[in-house]
Backbone bond lengths (Angstrom), bond angles and torsions (degrees), N, CA, C in turn:
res aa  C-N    CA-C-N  psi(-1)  N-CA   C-N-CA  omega(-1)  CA-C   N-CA-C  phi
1 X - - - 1.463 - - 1.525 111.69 -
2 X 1.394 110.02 -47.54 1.674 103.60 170.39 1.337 123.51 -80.65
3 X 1.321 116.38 5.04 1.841 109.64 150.22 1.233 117.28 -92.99
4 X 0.938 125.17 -13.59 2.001 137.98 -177.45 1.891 107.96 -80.64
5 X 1.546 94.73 -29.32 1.537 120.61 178.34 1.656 118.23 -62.38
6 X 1.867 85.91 -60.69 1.222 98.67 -170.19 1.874 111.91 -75.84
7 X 1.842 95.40 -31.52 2.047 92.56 -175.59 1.649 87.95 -71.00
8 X 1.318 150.24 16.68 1.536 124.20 -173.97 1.992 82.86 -136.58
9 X 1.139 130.38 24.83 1.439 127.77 -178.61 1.610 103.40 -79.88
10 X 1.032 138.07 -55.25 1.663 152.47 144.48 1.568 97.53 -1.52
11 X 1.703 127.82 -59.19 1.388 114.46 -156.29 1.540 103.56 -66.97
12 X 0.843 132.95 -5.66 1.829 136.88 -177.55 1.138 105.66 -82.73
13 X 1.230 131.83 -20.01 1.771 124.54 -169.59 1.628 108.97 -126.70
14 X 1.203 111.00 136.16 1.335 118.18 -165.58 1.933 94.91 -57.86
15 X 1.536 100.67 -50.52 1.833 101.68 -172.93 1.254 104.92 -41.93
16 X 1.855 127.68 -39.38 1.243 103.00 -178.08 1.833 122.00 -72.75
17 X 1.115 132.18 -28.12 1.242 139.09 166.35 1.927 104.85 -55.33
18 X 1.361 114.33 -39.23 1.431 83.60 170.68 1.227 116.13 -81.62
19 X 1.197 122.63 -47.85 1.589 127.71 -171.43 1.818 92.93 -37.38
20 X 1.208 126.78 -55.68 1.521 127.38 168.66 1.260 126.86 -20.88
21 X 1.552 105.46 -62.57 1.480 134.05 -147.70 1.924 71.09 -86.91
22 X 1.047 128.42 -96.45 1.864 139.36 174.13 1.961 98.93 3.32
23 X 1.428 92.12 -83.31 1.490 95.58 -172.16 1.789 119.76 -50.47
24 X 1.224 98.71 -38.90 1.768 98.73 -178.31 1.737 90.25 -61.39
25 X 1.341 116.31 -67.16 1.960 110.32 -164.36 1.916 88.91 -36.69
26 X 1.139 102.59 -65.47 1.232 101.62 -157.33 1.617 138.04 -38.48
27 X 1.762 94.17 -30.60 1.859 130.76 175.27 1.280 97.98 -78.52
28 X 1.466 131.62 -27.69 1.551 116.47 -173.67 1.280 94.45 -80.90
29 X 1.736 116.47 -54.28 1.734 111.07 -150.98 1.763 96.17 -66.35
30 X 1.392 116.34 -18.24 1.631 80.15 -166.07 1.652 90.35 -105.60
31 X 1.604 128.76 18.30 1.333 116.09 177.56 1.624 84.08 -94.81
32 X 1.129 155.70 -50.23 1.728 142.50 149.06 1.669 94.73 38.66
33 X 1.434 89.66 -69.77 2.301 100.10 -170.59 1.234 109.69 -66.90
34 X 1.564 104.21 -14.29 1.739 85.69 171.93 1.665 122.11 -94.09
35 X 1.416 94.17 -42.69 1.161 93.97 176.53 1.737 123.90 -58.14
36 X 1.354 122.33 -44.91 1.544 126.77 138.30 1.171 114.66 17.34
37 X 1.634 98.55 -90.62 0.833 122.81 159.47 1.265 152.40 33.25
38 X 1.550 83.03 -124.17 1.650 125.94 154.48 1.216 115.60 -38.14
39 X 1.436 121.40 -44.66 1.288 133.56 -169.93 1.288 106.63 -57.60
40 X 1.627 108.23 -82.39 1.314 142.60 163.19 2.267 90.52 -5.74
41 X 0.753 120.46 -44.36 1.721 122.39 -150.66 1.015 91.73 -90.99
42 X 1.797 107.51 -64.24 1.627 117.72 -166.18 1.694 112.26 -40.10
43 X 2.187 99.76 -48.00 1.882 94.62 -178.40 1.501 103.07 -78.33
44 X 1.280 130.84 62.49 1.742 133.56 137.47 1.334 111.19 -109.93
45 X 1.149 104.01 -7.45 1.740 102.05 -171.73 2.101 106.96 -103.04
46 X 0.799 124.76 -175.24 1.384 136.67 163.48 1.314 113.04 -62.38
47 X 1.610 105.15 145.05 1.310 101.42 -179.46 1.768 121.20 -51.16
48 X 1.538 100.94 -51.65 1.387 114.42 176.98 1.557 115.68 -46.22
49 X 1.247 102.73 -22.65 1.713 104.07 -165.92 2.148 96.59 -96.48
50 X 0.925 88.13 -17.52 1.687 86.08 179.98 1.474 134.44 -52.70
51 X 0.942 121.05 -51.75 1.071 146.90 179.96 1.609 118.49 -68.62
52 X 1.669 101.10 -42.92 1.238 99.47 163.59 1.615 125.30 -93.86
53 X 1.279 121.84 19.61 1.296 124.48 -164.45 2.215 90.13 -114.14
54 X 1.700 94.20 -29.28 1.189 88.90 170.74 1.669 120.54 -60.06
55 X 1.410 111.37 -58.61 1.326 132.78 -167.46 1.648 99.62 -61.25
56 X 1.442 136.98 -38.14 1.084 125.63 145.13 1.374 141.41 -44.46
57 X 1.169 93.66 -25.74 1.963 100.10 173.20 1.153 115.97 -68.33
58 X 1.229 117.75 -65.40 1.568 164.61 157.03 1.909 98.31 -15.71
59 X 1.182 98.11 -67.99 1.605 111.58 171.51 1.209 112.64 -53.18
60 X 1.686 119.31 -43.96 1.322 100.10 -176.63 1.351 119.80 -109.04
61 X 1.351 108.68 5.20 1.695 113.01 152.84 1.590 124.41 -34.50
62 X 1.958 83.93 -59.52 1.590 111.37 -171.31 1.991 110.83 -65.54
63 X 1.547 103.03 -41.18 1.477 85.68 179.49 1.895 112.72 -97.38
64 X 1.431 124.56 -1.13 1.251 110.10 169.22 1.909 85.94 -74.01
65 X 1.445 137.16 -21.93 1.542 98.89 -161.62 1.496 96.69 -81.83
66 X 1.451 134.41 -34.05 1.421 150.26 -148.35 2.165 83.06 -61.36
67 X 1.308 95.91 -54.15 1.731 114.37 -165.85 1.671 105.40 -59.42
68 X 1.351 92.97 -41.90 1.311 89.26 173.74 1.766 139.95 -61.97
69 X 1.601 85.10 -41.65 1.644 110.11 172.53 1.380 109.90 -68.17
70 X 1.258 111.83 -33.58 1.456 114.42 170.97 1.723 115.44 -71.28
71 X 1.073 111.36 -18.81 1.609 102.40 170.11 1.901 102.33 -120.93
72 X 0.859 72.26 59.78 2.091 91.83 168.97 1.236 108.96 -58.33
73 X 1.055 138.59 -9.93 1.646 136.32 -179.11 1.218 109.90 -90.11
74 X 1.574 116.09 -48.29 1.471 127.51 -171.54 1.469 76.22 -84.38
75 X 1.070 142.53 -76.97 1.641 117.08 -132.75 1.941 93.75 -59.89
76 X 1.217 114.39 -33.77 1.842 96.43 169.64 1.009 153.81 -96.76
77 X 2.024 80.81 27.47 1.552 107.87 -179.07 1.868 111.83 -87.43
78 X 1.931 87.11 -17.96 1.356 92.49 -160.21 1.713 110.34 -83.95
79 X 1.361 116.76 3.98 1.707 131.06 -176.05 1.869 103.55 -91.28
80 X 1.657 106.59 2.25 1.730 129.81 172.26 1.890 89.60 -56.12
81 X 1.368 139.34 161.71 1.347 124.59 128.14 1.118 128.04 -101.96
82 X 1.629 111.39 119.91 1.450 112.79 170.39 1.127 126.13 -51.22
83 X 1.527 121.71 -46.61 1.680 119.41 -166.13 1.719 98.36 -145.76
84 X 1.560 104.92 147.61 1.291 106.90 170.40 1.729 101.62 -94.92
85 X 1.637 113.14 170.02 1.274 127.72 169.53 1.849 118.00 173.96
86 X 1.773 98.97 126.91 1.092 144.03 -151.98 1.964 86.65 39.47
87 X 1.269 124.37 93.13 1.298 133.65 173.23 1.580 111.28 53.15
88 X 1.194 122.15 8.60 1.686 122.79 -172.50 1.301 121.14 -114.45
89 X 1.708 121.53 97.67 1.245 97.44 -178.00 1.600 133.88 -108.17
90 X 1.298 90.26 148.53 1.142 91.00 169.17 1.639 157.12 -126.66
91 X 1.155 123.24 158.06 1.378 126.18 179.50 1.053 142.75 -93.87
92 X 1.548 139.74 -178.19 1.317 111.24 -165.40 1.593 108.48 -84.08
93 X 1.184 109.57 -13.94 1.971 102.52 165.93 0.966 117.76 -66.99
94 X 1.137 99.32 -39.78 1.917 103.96 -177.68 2.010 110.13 -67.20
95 X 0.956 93.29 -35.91 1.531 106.24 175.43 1.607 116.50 -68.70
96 X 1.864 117.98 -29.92 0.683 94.14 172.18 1.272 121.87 -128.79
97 X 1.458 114.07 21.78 2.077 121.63 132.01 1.162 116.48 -48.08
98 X 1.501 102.87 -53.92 2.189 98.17 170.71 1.237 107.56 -40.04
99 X 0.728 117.94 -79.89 1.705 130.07 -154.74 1.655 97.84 -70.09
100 X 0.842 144.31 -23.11 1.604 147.31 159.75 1.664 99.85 -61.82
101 X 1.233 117.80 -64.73 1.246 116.96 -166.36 1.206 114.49 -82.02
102 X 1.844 144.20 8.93 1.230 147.28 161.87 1.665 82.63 -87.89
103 X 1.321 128.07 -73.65 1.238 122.62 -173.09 1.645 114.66 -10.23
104 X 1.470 86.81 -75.83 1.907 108.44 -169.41 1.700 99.88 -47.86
105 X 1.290 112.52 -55.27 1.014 111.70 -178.35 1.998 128.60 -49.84
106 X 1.480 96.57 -36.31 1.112 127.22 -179.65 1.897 105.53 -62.96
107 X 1.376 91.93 -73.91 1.293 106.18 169.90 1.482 124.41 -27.11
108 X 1.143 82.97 -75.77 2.240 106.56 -177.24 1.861 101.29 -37.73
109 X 1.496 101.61 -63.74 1.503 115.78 176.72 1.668 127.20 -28.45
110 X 1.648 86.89 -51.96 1.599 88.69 177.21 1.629 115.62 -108.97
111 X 1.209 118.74 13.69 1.358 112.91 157.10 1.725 117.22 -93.43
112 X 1.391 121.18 -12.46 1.616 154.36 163.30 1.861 81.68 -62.05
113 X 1.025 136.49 -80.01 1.516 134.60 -151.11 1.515 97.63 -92.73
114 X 1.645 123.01 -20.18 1.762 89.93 155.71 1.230 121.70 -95.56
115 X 1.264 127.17 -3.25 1.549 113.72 171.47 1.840 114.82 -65.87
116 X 1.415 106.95 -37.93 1.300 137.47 -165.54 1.278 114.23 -72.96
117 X 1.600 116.91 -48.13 1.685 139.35 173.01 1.439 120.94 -103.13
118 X 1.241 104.11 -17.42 1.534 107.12 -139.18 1.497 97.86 -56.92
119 X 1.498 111.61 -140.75 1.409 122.23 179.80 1.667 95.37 -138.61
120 X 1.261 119.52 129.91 1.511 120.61 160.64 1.223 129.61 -34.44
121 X 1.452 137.60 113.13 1.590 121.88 -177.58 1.754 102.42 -76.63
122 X 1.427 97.12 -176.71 1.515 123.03 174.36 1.192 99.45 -117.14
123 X 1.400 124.87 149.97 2.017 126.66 144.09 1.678 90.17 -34.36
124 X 1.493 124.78 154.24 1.210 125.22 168.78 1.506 92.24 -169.32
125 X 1.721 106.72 172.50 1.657 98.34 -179.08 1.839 90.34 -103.37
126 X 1.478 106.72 8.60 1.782 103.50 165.02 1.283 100.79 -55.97
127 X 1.570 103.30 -77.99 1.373 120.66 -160.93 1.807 108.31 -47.47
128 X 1.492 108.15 -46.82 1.398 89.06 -170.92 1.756 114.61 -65.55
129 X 1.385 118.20 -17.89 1.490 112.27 159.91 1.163 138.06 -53.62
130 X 1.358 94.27 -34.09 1.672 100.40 179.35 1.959 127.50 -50.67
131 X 1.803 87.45 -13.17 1.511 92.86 -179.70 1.708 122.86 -43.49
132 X 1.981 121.50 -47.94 0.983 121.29 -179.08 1.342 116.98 -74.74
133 X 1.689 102.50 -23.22 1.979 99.57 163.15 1.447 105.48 -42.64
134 X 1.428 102.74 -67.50 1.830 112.54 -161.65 1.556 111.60 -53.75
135 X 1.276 126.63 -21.65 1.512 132.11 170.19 1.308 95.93 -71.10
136 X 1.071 132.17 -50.95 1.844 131.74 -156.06 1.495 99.83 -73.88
137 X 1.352 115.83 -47.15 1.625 118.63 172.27 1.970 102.30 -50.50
138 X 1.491 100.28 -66.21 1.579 101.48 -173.72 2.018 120.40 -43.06
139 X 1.317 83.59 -47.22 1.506 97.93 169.81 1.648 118.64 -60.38
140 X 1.064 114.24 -34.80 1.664 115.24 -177.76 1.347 108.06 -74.83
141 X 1.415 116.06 -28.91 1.635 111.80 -179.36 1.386 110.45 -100.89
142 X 1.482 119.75 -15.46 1.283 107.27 146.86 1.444 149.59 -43.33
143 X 1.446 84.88 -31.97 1.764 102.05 -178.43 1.567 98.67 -74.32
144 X 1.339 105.70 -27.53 1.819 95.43 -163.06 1.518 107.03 -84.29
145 X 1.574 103.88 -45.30 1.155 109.78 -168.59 1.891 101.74 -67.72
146 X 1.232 109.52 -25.13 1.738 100.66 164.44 1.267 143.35 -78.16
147 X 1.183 98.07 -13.80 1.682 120.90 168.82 1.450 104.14 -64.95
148 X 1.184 112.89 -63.12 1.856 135.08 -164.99 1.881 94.85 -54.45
149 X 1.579 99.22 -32.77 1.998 96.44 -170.64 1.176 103.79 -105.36
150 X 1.494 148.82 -10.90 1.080 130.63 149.16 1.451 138.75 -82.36
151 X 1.064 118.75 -16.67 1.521 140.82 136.83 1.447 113.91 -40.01
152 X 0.916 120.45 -43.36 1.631 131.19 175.31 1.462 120.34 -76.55
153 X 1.704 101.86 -37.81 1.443 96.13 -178.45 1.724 105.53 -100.53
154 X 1.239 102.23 5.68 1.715 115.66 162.36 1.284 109.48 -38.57
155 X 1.767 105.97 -61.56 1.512 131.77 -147.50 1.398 102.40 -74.07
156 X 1.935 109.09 -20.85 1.750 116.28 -137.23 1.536 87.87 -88.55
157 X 1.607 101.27 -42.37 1.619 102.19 -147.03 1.694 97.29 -140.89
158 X 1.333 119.72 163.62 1.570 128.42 177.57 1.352 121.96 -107.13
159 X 1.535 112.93 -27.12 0.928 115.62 171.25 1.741 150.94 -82.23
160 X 0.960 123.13 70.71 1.670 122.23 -144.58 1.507 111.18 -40.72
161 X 1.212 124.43 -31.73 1.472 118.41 -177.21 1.888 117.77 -71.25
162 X 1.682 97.95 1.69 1.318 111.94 -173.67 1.845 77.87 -100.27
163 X 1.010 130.95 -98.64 1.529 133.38 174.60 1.306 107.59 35.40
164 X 1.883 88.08 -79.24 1.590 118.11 -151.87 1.803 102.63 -69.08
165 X 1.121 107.35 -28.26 1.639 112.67 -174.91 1.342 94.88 -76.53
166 X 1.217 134.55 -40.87 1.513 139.30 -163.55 1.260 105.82 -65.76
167 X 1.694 120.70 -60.10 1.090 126.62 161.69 1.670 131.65 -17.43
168 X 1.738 95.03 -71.67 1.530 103.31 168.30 1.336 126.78 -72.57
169 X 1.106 125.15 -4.16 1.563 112.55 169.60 1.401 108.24 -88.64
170 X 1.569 133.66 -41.99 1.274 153.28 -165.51 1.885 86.30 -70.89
171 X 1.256 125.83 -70.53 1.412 123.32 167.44 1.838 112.20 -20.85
172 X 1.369 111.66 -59.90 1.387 131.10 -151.13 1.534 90.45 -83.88
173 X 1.231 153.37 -37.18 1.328 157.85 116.69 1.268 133.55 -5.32
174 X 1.757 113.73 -44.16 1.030 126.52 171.42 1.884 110.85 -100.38
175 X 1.337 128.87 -4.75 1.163 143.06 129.93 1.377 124.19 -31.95
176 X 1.397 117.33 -64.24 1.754 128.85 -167.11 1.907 95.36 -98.77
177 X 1.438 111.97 13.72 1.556 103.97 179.03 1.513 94.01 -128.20
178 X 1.210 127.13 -3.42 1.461 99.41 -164.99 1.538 97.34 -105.71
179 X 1.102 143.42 12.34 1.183 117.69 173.87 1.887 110.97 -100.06
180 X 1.315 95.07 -14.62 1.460 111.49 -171.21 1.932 99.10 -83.91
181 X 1.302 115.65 -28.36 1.568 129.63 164.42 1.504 98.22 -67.34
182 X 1.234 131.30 -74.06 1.559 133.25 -153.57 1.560 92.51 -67.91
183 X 1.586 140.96 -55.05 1.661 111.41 -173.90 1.186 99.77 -49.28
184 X 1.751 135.18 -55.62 1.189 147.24 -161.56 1.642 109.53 -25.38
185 X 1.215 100.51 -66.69 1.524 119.80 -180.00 1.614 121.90 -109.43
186 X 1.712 103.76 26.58 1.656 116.14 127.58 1.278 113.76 -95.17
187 X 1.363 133.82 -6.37 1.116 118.61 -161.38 1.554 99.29 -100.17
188 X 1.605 130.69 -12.81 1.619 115.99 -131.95 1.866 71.64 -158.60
189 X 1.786 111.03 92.59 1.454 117.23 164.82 1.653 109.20 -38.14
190 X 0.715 120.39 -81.02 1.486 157.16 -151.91 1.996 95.70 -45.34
191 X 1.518 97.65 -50.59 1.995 116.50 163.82 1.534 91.61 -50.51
192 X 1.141 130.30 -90.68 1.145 141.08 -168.73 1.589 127.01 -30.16
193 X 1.374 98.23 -30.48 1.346 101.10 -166.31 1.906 97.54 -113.33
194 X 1.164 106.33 -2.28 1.635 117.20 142.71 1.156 117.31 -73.89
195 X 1.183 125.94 -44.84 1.560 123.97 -152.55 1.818 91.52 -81.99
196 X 1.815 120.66 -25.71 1.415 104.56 -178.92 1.296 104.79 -88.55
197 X 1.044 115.25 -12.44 1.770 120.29 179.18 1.593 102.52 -71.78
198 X 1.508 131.50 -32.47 1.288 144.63 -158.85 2.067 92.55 -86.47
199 X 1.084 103.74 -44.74 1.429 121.23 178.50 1.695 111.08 -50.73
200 X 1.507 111.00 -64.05 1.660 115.20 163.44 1.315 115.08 -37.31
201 X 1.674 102.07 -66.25 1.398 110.97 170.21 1.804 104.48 -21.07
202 X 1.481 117.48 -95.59 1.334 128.66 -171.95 1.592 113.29 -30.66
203 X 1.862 105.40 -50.68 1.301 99.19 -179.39 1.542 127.76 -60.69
204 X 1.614 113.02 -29.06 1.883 118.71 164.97 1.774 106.73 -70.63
205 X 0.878 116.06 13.22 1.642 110.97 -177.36 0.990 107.53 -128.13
206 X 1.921 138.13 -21.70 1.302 157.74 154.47 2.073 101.78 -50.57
207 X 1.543 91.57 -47.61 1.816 101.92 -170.82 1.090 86.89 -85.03
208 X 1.361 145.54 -56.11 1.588 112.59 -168.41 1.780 114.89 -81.81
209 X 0.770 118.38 -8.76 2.081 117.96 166.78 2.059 90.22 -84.64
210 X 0.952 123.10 19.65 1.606 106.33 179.60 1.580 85.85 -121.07
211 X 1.701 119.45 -51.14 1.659 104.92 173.11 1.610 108.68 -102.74
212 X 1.482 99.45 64.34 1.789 112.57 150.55 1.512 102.54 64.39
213 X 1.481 127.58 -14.83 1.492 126.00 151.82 1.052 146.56 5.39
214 X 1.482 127.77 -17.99 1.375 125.42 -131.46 1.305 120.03 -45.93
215 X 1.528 131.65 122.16 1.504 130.47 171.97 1.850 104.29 -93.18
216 X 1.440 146.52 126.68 0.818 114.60 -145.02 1.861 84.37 -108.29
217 X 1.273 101.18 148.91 2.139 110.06 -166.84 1.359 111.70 -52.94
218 X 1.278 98.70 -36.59 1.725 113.48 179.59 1.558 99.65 -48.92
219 X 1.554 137.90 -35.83 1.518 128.14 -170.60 1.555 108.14 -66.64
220 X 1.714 83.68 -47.54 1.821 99.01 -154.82 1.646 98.12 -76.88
221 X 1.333 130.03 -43.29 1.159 111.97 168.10 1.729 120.58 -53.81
222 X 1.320 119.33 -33.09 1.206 110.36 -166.70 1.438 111.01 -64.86
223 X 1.504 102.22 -40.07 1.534 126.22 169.73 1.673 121.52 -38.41
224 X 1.241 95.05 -37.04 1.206 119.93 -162.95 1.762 107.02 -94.37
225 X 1.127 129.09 -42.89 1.261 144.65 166.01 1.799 96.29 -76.65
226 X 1.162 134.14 -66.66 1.249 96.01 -173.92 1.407 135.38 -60.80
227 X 1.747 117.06 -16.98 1.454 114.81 160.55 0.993 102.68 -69.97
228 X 1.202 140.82 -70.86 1.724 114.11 -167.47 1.569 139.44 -38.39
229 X 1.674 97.01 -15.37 1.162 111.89 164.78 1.380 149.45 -76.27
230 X 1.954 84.95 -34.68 1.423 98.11 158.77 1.575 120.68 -64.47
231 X 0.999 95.71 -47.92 2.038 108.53 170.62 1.260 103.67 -22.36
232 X 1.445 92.72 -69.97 1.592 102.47 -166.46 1.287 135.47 -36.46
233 X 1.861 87.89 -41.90 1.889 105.68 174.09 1.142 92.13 -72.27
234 X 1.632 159.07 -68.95 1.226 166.76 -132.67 1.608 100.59 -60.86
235 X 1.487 99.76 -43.83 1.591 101.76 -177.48 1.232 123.86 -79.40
236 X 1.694 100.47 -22.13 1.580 97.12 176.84 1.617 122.89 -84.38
237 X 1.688 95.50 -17.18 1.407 106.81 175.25 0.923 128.63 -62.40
238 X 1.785 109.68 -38.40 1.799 117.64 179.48 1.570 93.15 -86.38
239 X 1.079 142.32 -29.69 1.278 122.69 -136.71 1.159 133.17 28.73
240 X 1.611 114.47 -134.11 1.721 112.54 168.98 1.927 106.79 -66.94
241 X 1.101 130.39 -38.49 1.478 127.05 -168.23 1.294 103.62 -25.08
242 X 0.532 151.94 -27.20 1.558 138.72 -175.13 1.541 115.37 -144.80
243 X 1.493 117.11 167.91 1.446 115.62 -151.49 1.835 86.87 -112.94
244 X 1.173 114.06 137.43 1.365 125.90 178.07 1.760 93.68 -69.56
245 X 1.719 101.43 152.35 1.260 101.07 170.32 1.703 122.02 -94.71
246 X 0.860 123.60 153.89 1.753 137.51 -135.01 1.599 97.13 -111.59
247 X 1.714 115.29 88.95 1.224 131.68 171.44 1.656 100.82 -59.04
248 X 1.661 109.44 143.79 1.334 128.78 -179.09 1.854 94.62 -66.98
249 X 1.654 88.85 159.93 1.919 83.96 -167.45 1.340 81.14 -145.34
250 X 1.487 125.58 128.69 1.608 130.93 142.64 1.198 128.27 -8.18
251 X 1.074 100.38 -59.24 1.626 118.29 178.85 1.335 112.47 -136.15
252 X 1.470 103.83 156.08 1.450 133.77 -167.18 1.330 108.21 -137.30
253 X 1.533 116.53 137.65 1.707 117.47 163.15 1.595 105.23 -78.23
């Protein structure tokens, strides 16, 4: 009864309802990169497999962050520096934004040159394997992109049972939004090939917050929202008149 007391002690004070209301905006705008993402992965797979490869991501976004918040000591053990180099040191966060953000970067790059170059897939029983690849990819940037938001909502709020609620609603949000995002940007090349360009973006801003960099989000989002905006007019301008051009796809029915 006095732990049930203390995780619901927050609903009595207005600070805990904002710190709430703060952290959830905050879990959607920067889960945006996951869902992206996710998307981006999910259309290599089959239609049938889509949807659920999303809701798997998504799921395990939400409980590596829940796991994470729950070991709050180690995750702010890891801002310690292990090793210096050429005068820079670093730690294991910093070590593992690097390596998140060569990834992303990595990633984004060559899915940009197979939509663009690639080679057409077939139905194959390759392709339908590739499903637990595409979890292992989703899962690896989960870890990063959860590190970067619980660290953040470290700073926001004190209370973990505020965190963990924040988490799951912002999750449960990005649940009932991402499939209506992923046709969005299967449907509209040009979205898509922003949204991996938006991805680089994140991954040079992942590498510079790993060597002490700071780029501050407020740019890159703005950056990021005002191309989508232009798009937007672009799309309303052509409308249907003309036929979008037809990004290479893994697979084919």
């Amino acid at each position: 009864m006095d732990f049930l007391a203390n995780a619901f002690s927050w609903t009595g004070s207005a600070e805990g309802w904002i710190a709430l209301a703060t952290l959830t905006v905050l879990e959607i705008v920067l889960g945006i990169d996951n869902i992206v993402f996710i998307s981006i992965l999910a259309g290599k797979l089959r239609p049938e497999e889509r949807e659920r490869a999303r809701k798997v991501g998504l799921s395990l976004a939400m409980i590596i962050r829940i796991l994470l918040l729950l070991s709050i000591t180690w995750v702010m053990g890891l801002t310690a520096p292990m090793f210096t180099t050429f005068g820079q040191e670093i730690s294991g966060r910093d070590l593992i934004l690097i390596l998140g953000g060569l990834f992303l970067i990595a990633k984004s790059t060559h899915e940009i040159h197979e939509k663009l170059e690639g080679e057409e897939g077939h139905g194959s029983a390759k392709v339908a394997a590739s499903f637990v690849s595409v979890i292992i990819q989703i899962l690896l940037l989960d870890i990063v992109f959860s590190l970067d938001s619980v660290i953040t909502a470290v700073g926001m709020a004190d209370d973990i049972a505020v965190m963990i609620l924040a988490v799951v609603i912002a999750v449960g949000v990005m649940l009932l939004s991402a499939g209506a995002i992923s046709d969005f940007v299967e449907r509209h090349p040009t979205v898509k090939m922003l949204a991996l360009s938006f991805l680089i973006l994140i991954g040079v801003s992942l590498l510079g917050e790993g060597f002490e960099q700071h780029i501050p989000k407020g740019y890159i989002y703005f950056a990021m929202g005002f191309s989508i905006f232009v798009e937007m007019i672009n799309l309303r301008v052509r409308g249907k008149a003309a036929e979008p051009v037809q990004l290479h796809k893994p697979y084919t029915e």
